[in-house]
Structure formats: structure tokens, C-alpha cells
VEXTI-678856 format. One record per atom (N, C-alpha, C): x, y, z; residue in three letters; residue number from 1; atom name; chain. Coordinates in steps of 0.1 Angstrom, whole numbers. Layout:
<pts>
X_Y_Z_ALA_NUM_CA_A
...
</pts>
This chain:
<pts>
1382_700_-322_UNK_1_N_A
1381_685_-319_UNK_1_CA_A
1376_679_-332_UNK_1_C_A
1363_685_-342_UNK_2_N_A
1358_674_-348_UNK_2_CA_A
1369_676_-364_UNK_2_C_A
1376_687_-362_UNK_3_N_A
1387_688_-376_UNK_3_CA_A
1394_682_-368_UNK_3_C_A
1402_677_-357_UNK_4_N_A
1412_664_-357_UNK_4_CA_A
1404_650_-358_UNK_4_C_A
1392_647_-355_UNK_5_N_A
1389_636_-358_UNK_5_CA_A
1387_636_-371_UNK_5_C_A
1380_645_-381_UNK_6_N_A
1381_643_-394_UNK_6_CA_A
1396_639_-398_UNK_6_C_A
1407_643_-393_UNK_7_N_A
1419_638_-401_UNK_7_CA_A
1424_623_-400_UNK_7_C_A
1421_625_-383_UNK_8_N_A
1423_607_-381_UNK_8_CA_A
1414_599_-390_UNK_8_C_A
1402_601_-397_UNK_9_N_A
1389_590_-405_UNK_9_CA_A
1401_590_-418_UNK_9_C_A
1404_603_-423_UNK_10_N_A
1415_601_-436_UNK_10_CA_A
1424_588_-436_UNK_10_C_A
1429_586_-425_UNK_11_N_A
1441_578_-424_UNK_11_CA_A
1435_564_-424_UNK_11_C_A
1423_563_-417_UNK_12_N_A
1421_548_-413_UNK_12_CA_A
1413_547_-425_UNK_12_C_A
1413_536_-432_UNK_13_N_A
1402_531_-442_UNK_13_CA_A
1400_519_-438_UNK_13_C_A
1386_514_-450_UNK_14_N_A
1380_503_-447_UNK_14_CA_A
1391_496_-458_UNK_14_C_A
1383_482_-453_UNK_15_N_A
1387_468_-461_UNK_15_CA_A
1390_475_-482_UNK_15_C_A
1396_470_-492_UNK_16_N_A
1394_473_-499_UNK_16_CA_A
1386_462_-507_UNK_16_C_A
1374_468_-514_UNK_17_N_A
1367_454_-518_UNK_17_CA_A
1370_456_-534_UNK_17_C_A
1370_442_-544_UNK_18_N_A
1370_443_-554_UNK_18_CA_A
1360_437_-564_UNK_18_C_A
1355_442_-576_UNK_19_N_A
1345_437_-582_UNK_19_CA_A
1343_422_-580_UNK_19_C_A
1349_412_-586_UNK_20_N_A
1351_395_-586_UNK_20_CA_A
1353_390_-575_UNK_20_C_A
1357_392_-562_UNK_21_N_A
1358_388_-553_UNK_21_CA_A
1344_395_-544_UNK_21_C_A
1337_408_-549_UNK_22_N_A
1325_409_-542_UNK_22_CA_A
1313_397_-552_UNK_22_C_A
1314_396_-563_UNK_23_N_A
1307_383_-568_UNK_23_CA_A
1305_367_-560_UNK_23_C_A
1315_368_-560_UNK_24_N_A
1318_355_-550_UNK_24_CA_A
1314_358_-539_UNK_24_C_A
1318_364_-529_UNK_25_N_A
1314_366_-515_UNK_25_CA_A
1299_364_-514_UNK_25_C_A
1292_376_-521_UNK_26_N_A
1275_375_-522_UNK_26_CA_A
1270_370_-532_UNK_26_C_A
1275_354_-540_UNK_27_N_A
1272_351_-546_UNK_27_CA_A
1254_344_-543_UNK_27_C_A
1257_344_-532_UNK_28_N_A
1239_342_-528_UNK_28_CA_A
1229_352_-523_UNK_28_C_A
1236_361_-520_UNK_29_N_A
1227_374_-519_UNK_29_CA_A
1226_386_-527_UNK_29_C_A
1234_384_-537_UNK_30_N_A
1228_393_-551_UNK_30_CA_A
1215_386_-557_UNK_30_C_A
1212_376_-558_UNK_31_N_A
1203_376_-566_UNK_31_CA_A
1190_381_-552_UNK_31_C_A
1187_377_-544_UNK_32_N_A
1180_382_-535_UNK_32_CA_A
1177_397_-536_UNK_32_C_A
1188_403_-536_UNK_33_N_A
1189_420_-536_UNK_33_CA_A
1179_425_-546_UNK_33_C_A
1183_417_-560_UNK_34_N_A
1176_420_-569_UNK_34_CA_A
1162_425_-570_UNK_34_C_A
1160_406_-565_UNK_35_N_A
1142_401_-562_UNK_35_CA_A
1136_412_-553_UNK_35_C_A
1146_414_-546_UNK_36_N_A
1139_422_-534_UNK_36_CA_A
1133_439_-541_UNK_36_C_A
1145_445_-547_UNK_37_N_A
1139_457_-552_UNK_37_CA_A
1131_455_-561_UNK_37_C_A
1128_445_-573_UNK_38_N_A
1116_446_-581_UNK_38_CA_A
1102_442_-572_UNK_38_C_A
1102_435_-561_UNK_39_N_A
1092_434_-548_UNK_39_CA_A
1086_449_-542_UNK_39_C_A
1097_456_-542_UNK_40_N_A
1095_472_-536_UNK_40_CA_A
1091_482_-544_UNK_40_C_A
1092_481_-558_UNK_41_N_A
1091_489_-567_UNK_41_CA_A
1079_483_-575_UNK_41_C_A
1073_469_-573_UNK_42_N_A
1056_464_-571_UNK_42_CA_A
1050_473_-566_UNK_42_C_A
1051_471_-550_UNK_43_N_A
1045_479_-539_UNK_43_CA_A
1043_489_-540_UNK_43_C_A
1054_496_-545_UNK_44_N_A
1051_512_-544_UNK_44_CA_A
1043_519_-559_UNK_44_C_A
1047_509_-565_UNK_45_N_A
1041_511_-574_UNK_45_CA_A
1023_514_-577_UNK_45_C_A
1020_499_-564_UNK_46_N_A
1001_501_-563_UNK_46_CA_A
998_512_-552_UNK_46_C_A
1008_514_-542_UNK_47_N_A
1009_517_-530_UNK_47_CA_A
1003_534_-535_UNK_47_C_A
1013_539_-543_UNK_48_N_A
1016_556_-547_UNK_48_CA_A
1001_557_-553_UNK_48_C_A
993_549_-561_UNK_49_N_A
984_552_-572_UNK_49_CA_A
971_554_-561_UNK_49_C_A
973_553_-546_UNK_50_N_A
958_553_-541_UNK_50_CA_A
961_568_-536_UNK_50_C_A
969_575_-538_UNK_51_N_A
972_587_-533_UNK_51_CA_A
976_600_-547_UNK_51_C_A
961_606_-547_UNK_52_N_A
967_615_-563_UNK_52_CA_A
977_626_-561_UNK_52_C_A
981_626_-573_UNK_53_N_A
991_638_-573_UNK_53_CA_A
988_648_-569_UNK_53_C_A
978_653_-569_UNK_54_N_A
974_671_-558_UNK_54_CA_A
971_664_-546_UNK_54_C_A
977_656_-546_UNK_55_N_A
973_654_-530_UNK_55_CA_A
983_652_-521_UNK_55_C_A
994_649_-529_UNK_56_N_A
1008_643_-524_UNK_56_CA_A
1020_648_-516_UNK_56_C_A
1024_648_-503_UNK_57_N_A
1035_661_-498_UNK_57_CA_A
1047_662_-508_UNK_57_C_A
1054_667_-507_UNK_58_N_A
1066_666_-514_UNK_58_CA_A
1078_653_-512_UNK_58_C_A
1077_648_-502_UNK_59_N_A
1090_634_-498_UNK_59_CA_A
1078_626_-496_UNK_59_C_A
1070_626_-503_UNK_60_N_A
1059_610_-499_UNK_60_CA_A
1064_601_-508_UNK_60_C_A
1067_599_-523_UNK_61_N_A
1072_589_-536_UNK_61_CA_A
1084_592_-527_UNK_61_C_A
1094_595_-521_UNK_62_N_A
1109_591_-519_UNK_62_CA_A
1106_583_-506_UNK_62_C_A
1095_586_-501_UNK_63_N_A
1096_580_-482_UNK_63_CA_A
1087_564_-484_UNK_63_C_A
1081_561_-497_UNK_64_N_A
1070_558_-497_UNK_64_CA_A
1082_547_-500_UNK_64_C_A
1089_544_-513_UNK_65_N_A
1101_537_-519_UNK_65_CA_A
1108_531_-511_UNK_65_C_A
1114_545_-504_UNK_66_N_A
1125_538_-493_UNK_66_CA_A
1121_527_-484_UNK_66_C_A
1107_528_-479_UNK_67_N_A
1103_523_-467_UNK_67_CA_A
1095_506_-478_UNK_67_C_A
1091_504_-485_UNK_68_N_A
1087_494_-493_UNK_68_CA_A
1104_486_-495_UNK_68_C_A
1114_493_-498_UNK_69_N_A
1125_486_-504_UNK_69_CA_A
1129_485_-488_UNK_69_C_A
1130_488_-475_UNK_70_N_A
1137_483_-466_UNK_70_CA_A
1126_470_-460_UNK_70_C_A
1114_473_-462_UNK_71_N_A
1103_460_-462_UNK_71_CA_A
1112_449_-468_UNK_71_C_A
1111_448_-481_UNK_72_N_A
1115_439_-489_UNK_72_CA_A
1127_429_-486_UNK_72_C_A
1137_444_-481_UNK_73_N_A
1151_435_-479_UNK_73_CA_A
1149_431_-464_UNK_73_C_A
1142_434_-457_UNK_74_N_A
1137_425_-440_UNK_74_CA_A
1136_412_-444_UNK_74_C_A
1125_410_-453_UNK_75_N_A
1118_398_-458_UNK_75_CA_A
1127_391_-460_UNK_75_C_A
1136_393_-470_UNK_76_N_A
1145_383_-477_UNK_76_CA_A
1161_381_-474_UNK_76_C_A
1162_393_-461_UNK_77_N_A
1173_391_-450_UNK_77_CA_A
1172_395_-436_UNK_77_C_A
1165_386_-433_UNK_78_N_A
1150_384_-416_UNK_78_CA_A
1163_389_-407_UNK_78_C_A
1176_385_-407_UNK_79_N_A
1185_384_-399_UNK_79_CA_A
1197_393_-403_UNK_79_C_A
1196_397_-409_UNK_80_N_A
1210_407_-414_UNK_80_CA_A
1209_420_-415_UNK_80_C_A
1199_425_-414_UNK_81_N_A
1196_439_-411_UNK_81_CA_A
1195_451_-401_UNK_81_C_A
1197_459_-403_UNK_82_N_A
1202_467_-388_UNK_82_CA_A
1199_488_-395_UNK_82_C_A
1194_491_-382_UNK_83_N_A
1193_507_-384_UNK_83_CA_A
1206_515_-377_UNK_83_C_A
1211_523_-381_UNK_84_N_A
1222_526_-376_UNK_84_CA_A
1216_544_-372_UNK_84_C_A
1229_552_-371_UNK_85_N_A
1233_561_-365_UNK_85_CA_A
1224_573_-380_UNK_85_C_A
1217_582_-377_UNK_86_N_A
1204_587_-385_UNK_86_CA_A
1198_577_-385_UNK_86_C_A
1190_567_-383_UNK_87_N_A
1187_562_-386_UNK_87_CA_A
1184_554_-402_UNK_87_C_A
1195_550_-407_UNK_88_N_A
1203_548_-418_UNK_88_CA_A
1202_535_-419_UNK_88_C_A
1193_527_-428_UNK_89_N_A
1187_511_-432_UNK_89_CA_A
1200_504_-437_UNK_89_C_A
1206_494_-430_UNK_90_N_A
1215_490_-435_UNK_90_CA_A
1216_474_-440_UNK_90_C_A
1220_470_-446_UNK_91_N_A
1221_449_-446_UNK_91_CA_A
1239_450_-445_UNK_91_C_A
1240_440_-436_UNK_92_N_A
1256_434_-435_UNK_92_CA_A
1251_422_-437_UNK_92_C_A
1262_419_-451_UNK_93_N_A
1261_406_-456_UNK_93_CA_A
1277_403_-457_UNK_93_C_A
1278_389_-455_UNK_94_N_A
1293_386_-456_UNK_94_CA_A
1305_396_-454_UNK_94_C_A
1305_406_-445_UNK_95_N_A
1314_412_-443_UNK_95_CA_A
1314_424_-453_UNK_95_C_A
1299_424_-458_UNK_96_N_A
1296_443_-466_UNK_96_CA_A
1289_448_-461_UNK_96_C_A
1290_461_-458_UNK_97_N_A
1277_469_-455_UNK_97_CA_A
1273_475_-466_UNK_97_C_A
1258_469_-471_UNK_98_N_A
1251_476_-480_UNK_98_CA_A
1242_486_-478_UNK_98_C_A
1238_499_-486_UNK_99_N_A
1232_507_-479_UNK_99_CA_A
1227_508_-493_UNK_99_C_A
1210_517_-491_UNK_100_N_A
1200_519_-503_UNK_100_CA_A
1198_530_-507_UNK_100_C_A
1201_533_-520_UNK_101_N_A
1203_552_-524_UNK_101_CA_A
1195_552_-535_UNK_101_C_A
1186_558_-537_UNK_102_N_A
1187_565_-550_UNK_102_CA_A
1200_571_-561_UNK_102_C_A
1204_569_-569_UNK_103_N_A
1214_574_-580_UNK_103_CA_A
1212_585_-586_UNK_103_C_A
1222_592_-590_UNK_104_N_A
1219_605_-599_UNK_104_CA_A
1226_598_-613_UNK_104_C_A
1227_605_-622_UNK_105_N_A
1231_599_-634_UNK_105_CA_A
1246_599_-636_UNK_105_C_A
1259_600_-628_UNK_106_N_A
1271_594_-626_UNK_106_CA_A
1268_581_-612_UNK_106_C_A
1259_578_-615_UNK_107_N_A
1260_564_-604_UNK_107_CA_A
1263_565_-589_UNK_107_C_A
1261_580_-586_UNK_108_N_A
1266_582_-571_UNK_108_CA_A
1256_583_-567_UNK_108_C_A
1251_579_-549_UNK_109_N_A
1241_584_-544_UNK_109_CA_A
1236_601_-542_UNK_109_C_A
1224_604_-546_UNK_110_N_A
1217_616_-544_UNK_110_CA_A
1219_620_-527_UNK_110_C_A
1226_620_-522_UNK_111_N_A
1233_630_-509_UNK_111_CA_A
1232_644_-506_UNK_111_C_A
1225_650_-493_UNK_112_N_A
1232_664_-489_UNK_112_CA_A
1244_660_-488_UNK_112_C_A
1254_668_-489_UNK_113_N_A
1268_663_-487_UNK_113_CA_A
1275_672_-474_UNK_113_C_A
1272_658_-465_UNK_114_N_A
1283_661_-449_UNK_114_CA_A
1292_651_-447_UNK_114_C_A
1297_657_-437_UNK_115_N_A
1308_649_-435_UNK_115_CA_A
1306_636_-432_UNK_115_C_A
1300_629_-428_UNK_116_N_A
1294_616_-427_UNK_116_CA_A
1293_609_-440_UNK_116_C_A
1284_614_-447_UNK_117_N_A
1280_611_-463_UNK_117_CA_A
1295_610_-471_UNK_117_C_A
1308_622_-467_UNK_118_N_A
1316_621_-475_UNK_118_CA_A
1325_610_-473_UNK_118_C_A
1321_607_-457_UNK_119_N_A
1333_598_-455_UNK_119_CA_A
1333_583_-456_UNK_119_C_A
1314_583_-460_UNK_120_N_A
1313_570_-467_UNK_120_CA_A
1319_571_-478_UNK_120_C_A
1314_576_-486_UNK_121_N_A
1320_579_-501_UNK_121_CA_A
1336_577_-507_UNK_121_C_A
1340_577_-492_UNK_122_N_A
1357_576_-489_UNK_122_CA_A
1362_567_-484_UNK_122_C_A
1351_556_-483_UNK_123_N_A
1355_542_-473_UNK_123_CA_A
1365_543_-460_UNK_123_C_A
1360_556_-452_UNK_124_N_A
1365_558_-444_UNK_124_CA_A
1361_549_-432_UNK_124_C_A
1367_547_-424_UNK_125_N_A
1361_537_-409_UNK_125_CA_A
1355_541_-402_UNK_125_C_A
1344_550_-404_UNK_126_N_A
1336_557_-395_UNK_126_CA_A
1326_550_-391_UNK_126_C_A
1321_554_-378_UNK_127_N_A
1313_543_-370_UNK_127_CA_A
1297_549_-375_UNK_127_C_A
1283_536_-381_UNK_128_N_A
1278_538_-387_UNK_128_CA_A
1270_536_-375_UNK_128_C_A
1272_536_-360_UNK_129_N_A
1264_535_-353_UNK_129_CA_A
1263_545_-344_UNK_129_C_A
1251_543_-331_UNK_130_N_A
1253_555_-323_UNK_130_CA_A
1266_549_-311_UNK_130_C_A
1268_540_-309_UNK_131_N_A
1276_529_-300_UNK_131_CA_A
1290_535_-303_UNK_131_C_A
1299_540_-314_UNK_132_N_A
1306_540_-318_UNK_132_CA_A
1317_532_-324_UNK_132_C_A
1309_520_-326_UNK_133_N_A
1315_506_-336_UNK_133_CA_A
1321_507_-341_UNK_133_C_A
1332_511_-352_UNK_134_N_A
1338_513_-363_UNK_134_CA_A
1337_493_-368_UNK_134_C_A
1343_499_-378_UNK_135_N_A
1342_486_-389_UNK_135_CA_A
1350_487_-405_UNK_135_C_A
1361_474_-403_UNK_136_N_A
1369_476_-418_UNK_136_CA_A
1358_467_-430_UNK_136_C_A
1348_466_-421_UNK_137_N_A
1337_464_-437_UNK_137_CA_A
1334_470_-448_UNK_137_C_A
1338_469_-461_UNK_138_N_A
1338_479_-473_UNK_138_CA_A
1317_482_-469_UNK_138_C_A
1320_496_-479_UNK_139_N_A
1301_500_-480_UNK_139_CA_A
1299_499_-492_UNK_139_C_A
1289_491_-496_UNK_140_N_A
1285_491_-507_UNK_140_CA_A
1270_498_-511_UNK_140_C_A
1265_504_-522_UNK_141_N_A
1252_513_-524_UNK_141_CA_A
1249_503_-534_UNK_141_C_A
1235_497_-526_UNK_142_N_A
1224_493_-537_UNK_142_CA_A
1215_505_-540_UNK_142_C_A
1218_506_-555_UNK_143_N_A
1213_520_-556_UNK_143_CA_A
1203_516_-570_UNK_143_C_A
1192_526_-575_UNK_144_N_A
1185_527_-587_UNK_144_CA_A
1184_541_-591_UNK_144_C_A
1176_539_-604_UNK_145_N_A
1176_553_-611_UNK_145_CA_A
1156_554_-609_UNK_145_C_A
1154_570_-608_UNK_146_N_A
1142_573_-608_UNK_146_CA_A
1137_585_-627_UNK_146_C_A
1136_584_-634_UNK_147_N_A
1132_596_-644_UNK_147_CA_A
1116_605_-641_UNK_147_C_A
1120_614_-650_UNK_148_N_A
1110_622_-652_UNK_148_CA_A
1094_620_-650_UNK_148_C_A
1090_606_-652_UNK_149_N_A
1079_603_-654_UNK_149_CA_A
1073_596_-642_UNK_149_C_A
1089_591_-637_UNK_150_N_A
1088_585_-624_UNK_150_CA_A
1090_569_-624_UNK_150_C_A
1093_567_-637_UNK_151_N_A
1100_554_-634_UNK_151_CA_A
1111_553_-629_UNK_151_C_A
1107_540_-622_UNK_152_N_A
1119_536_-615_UNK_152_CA_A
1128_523_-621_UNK_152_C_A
1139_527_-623_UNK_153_N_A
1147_516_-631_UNK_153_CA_A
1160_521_-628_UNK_153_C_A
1173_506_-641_UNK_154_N_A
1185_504_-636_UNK_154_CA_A
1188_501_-620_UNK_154_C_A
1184_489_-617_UNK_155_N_A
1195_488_-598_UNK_155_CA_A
1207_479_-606_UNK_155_C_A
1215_485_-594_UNK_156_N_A
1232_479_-594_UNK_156_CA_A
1236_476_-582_UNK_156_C_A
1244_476_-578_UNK_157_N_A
1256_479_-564_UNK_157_CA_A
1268_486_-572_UNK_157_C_A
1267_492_-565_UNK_158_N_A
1278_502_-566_UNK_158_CA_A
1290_504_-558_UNK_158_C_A
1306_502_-558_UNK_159_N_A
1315_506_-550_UNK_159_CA_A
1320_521_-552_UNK_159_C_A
1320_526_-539_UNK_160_N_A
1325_545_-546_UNK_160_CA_A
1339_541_-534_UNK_160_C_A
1350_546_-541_UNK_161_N_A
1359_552_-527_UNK_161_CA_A
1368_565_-538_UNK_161_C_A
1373_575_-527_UNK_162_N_A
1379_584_-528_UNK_162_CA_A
1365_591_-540_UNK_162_C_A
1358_591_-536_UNK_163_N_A
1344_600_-542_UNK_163_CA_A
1342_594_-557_UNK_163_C_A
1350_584_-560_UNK_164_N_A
1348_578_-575_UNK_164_CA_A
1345_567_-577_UNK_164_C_A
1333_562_-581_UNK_165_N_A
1328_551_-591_UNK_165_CA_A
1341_540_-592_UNK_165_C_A
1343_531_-583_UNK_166_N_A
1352_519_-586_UNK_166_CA_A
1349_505_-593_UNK_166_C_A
1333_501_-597_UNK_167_N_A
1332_490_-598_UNK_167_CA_A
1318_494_-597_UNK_167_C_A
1306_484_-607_UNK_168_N_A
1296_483_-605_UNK_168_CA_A
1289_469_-608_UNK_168_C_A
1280_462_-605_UNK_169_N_A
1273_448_-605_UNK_169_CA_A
1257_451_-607_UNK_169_C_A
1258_450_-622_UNK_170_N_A
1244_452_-627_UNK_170_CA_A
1234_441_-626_UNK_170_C_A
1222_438_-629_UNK_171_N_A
1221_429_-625_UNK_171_CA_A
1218_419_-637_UNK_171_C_A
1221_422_-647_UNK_172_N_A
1220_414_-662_UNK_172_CA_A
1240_404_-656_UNK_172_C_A
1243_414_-651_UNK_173_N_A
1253_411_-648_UNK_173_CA_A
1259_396_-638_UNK_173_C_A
1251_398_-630_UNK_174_N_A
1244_384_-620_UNK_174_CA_A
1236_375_-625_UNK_174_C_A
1232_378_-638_UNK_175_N_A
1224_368_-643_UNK_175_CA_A
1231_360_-651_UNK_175_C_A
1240_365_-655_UNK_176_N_A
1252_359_-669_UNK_176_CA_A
1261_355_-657_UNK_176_C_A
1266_358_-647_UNK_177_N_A
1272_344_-640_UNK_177_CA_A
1270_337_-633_UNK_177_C_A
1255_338_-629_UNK_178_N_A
1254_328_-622_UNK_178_CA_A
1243_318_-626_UNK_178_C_A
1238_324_-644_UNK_179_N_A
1228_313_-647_UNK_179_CA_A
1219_316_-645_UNK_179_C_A
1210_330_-638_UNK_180_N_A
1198_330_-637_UNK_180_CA_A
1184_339_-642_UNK_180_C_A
1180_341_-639_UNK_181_N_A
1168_346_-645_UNK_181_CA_A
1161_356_-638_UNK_181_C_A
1165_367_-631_UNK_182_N_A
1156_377_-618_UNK_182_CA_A
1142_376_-624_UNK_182_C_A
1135_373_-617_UNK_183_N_A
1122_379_-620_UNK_183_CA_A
1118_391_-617_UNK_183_C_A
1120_397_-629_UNK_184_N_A
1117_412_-636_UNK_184_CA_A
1104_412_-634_UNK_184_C_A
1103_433_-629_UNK_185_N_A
1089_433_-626_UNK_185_CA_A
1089_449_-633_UNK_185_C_A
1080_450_-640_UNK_186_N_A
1079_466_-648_UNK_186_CA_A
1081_480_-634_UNK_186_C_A
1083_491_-638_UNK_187_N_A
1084_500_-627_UNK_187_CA_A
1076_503_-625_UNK_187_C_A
1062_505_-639_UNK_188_N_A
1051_515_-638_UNK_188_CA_A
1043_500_-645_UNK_188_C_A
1034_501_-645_UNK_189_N_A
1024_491_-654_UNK_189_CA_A
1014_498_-662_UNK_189_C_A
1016_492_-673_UNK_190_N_A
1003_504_-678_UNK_190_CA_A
994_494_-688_UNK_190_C_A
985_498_-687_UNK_191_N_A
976_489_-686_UNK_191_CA_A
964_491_-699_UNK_191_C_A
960_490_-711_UNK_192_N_A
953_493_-719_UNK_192_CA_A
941_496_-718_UNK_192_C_A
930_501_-721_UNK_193_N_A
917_501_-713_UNK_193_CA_A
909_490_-726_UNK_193_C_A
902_484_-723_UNK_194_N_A
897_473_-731_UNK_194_CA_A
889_477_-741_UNK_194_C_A
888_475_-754_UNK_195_N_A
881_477_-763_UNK_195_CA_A
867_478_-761_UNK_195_C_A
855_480_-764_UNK_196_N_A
845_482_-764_UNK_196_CA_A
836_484_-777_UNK_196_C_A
827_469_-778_UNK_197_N_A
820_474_-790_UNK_197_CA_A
806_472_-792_UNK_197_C_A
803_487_-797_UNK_198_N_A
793_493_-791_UNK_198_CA_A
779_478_-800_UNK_198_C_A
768_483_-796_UNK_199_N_A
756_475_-798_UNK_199_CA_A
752_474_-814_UNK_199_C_A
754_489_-822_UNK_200_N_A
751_487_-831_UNK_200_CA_A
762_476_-845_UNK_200_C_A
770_478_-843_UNK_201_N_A
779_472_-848_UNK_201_CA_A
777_458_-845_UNK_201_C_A
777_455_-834_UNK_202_N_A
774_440_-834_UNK_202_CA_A
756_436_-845_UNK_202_C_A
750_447_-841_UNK_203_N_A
736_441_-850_UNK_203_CA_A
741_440_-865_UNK_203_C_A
747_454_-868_UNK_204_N_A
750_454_-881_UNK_204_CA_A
759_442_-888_UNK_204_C_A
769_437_-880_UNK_205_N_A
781_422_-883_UNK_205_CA_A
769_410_-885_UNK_205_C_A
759_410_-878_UNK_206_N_A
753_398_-875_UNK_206_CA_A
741_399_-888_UNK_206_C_A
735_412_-891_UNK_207_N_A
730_408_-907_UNK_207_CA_A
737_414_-918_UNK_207_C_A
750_416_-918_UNK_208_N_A
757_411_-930_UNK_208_CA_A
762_394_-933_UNK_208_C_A
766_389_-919_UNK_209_N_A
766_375_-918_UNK_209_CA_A
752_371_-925_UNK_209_C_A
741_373_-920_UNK_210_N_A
729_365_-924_UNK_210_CA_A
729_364_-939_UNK_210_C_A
729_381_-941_UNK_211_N_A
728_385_-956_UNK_211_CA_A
737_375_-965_UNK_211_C_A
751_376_-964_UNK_212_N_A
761_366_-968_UNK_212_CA_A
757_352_-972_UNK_212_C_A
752_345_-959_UNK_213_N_A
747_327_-957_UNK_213_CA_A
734_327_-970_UNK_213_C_A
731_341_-972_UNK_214_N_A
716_340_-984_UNK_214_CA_A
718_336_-992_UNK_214_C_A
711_326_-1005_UNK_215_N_A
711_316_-1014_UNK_215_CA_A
711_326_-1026_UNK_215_C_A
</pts>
């Protein structure tokens, strides 16, 4: 049974979305998206630092992120958000389903890879619910990059079908058409520790001054 419904998902696809015409559609909710992940990547940012590293389980920085970035996008889409089937954070905006991934460095989301997972990947019509909804709404991945140190940087949206990278919308990219300015927020903050100067030095500045002013 579940290899003949896998064949029937082959056949049915979603909508096909294209770069410039996804511009236009969410030309009011990309910049939002934006705002929203540098909001999440604030948070998590103060959030992670009350908790030290030998102290940390292993999925706390990935569970910590996720759940700050689905905060964010609540906030700034009160009404468009919905949990699906895994319980899988989703925004449907204008006839997209966006979903939030971390990226590996070919721009695809970091996935176990099942059949579910592939058949998003495939813009297949699979029902993202437990109801069994299906939907010819393209999926799109708001996705970022995480490095070595732990920054977090690069978000885009990303279109994947037939498992390949079709289109991406950076967000320098949103800013050159539509005029604007995201308010950029660092990933990590780092912070200088303030100079300090010590007592004698200040005595010693203060009678070479005097010495100086001498006639």
C-alpha cells in the first residue's frame, strides 16, 4: 500500500512557483520574514549564554533557535501560522507554504531523509497535515546557515523541486527591490571588556601635567 501511494505523490505535483512572481506575491512578507529571523537569532543569542557549554544537552542550540524563530514568526504573522503533521511549524502566506530549516552548505535543508522530507523536496502534493488536506501550494524553506563557532548567518528562501535548488531570495536581495533597509542584527555580539586605568598612572599623568604648567 504505502509503495502505491508513493507512486501516486510522483504524479501529482504542487503549483509551480517562480523566482519574480514569488517577489511579487510576498512582496509584504519578505521583509517581515527577514525582521523576524534577526528577532530570533537576538534571543537566542542572550537566551543560549545563560546556559554554559558543559552544561548543555546535545539538541538544546537547535531546539533553543527553532522555537525563538517560530516565536518571532507568531508575532509578526499572529494569523498565518499553523503546526502540521510531526508537528512541523509552518506560515502559509499568499498561497506558499513556508517552512524553517537550517541549510547545509548546498542550500538544502539539513534533513533525516524520509519519505515525507523527500517528497517535499519534490513538491509533491502531500498532505502536510494529520486531516489529510493536500495542497497545490508550492513549499518554500526559510532557511540559514549555522558555522563552526556558532554563528548564525546567511537567511534566504529557498525553492528546491526534483531535489534541486531552483531559485533563491536573499535578503540583500529584498532590499534592492523593494528599497529597504532590514534591520540587521549581529549573530553573536561581542563585546570588548572596557579599558581600565589603573591608579598609578593616573598620579603619574597628573604630575607630569603639573611638572609641564612649571615656569
Amino acid at each position: 500500500m504505502l509503495q502505491i501511494a508513493q507512486e501516486d505523490y510522483q504524479i501529482i505535483k504542487r503549483r509551480t512557483a517562480t523566482e519574480n512572481e514569488c517577489k511579487l506575491d510576498l512582496n509584504l512578507e519578505l521583509p517581515k520574514m527577514f525582521d523576524a529571523y534577526h528577532e530570533a537569532v537576538s534571543l537566542y543569542s542572550k537566551e543560549i549564554m545563560q546556559t554554559p557549554v558543559q552544561s548543555r544537552v546535545i539538541s538544546l542550540e537547535a531546539s533553543l533557535l527553532n522555537s525563538k524563530m517560530i516565536q518571532c514568526i507568531q508575532s509578526h504573522f499572529p494569523k498565518n501560522w499553523k503546526f502540521g503533521k510531526y508537528k512541523r511549524f509552518m506560515l502559509r502566506a499568499n498561497g506558499y507554504t513556508v517552512l524553517f530549516k537550517k541549510l547545509n552548505d548546498k542550500n538544502k535543508p539539513m534533513n533525516i531523509k524520509t519519505f515525507h522530507s523527500t517528497a517535499i523536496s519534490n513538491q509533491m502534493q502531500i498532505s502536510l497535515f494529520d486531516n489529510g488536506h493536500q495542497s497545490i501550494d508550492p513549499i518554500l524553506i526559510f532557511g540559514y546557515k549555522k558555522n563552526r563557532i556558532g554563528g548564525i548567518y546567511d537567511p534566504k528562501l529557498v525553492y528546491i523541486d526534483e531535489n534541486e535548488v531552483r531559485w533563491m531570495i536573499t535578503e540583500s536581495a529584498v532590499e534592492n527591490s523593494l528599497g529597504l533597509n532590514i534591520n540587521r542584527k549581529p549573530a553573536i555580539e561581542k563585546v570588548l571588556p572596557a579599558v581600565k586605568v589603573s591608579p598609578t598612572v593616573k598620579i603619574l599623568s597628573t604630575k607630569r601635567a603639573s611638572n609641564d604648567n612649571t615656569p
